[in-house]
C-alpha positions as CSV (number, residue, x, y, z in Angstrom):
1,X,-12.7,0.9,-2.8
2,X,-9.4,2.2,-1.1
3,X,-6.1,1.0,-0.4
4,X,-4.3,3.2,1.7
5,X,-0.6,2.8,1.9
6,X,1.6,4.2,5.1
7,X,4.3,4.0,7.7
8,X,7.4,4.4,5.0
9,X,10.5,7.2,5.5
10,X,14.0,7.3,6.1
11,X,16.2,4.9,8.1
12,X,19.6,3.6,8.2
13,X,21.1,0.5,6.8
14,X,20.4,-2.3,9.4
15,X,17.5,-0.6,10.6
16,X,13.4,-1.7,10.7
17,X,10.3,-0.5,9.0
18,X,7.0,-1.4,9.3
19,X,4.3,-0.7,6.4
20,X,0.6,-0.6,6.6
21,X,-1.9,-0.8,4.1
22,X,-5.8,0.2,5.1
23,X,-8.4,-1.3,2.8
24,X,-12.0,0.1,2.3
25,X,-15.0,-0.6,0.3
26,X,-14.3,-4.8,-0.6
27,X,-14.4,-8.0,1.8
28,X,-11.0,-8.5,2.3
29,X,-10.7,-11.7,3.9
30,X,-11.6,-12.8,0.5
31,X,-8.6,-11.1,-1.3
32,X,-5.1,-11.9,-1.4
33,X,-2.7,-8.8,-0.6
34,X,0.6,-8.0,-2.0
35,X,3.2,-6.0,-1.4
36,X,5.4,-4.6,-4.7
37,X,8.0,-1.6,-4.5
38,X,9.6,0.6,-7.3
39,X,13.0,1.8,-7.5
40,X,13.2,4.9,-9.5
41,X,13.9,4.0,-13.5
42,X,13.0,0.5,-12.3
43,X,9.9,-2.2,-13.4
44,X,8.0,-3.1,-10.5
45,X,9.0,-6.0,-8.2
46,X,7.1,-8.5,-5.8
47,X,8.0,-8.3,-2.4
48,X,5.2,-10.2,-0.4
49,X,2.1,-11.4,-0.6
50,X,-0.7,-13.0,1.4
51,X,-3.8,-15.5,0.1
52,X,-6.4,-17.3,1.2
53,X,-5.6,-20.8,0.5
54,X,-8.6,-22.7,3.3
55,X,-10.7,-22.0,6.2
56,X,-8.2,-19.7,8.3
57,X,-5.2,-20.3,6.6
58,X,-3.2,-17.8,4.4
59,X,-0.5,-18.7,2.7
60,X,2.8,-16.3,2.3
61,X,4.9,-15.9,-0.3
62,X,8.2,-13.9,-1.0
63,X,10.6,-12.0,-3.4
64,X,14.2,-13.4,-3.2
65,X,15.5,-10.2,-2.3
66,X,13.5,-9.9,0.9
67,X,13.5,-13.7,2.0
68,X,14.3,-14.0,5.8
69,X,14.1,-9.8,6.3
70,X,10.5,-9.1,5.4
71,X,7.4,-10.6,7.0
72,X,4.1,-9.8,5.8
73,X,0.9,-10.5,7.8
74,X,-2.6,-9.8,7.8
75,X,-5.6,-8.7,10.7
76,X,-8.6,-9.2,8.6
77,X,-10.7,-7.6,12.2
78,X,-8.9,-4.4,11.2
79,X,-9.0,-4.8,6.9
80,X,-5.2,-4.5,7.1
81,X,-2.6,-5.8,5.6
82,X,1.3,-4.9,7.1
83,X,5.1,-5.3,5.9
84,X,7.5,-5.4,8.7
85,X,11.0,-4.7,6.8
86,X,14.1,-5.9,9.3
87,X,18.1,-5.6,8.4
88,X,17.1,-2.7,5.4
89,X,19.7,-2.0,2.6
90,X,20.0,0.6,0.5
91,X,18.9,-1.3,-2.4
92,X,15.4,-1.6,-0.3
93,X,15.1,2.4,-1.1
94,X,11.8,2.5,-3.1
95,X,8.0,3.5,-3.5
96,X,6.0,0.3,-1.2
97,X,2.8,-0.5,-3.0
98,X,0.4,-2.7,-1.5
99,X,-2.5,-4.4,-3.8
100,X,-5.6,-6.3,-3.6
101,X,-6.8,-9.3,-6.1
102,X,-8.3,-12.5,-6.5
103,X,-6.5,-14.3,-9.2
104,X,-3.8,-15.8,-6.9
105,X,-1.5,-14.8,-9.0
106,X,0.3,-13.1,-6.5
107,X,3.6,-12.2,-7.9
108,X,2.3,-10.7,-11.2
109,X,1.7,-7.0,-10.9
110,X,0.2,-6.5,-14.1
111,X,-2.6,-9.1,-14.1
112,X,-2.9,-10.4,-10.6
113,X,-4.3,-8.0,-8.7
114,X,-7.5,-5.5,-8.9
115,X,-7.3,-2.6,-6.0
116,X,-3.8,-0.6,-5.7
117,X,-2.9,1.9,-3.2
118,X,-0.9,4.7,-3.4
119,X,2.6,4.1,-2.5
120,X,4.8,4.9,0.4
121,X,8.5,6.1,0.3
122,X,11.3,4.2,1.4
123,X,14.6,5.2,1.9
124,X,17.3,3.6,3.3
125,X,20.5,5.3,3.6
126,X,23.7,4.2,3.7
């Protein structure tokens, strides 16, 4: 099992990102996928996340912080899961994780989810 994180770097205030995360080795349709980022000397935050709720239909949720700037989808064809960052602010500067779990408790890092990639810089600069 792999989660492979990617797309971060440097941009300026106002600018766009967008993140990927490649999974391998599970049947991720089945699996809700999250987004969480760390700020250096900081606890890990919930950004996004995407879960199967019926048939075809995922549900989204959303950290405060990144309500109306973030949007996170899903192409379960390609087993990848993406984090399109618009109107970025310094205080968006962090290390993107993206994870994999079936609980649906989407917003708890330390219980909700199974699989965790790597992590991917952000930095935003003023």
């Amino acid at each position: 099992v792999q989660l492979q994180a990617y797309g971060g770097g440097l941009v300026q205030t106002g600018g766009s990102l967008r993140l990927s995360c490649a999974a391998f080795g599970f049947a991720f349709g089945d699996y809700g996928m999250g987004w969480f980022r760390q700020a250096s000397g900081q606890e890990r935050e919930f950004v996004a996340a995407t879960r199967w709720a019926s048939r075809s239909i995922y549900y989204t949720d959303y950290g405060d912080s990144v309500k109306g700037r973030f949007t996170i989808s899903r192409d379960n064809a390609k087993n990848t899961v993406y984090l399109q960052m618009n109107s970025l602010k310094p205080d968006d500067t962090a290390v993107y994780y993206c994870a994999a779990g079936t609980t649906g408790r989407v917003r708890d890092y330390r219980n909700g989810y199974t699989y965790w990639g790597q992590g991917t810089l952000v930095t935003v600069s003023s």
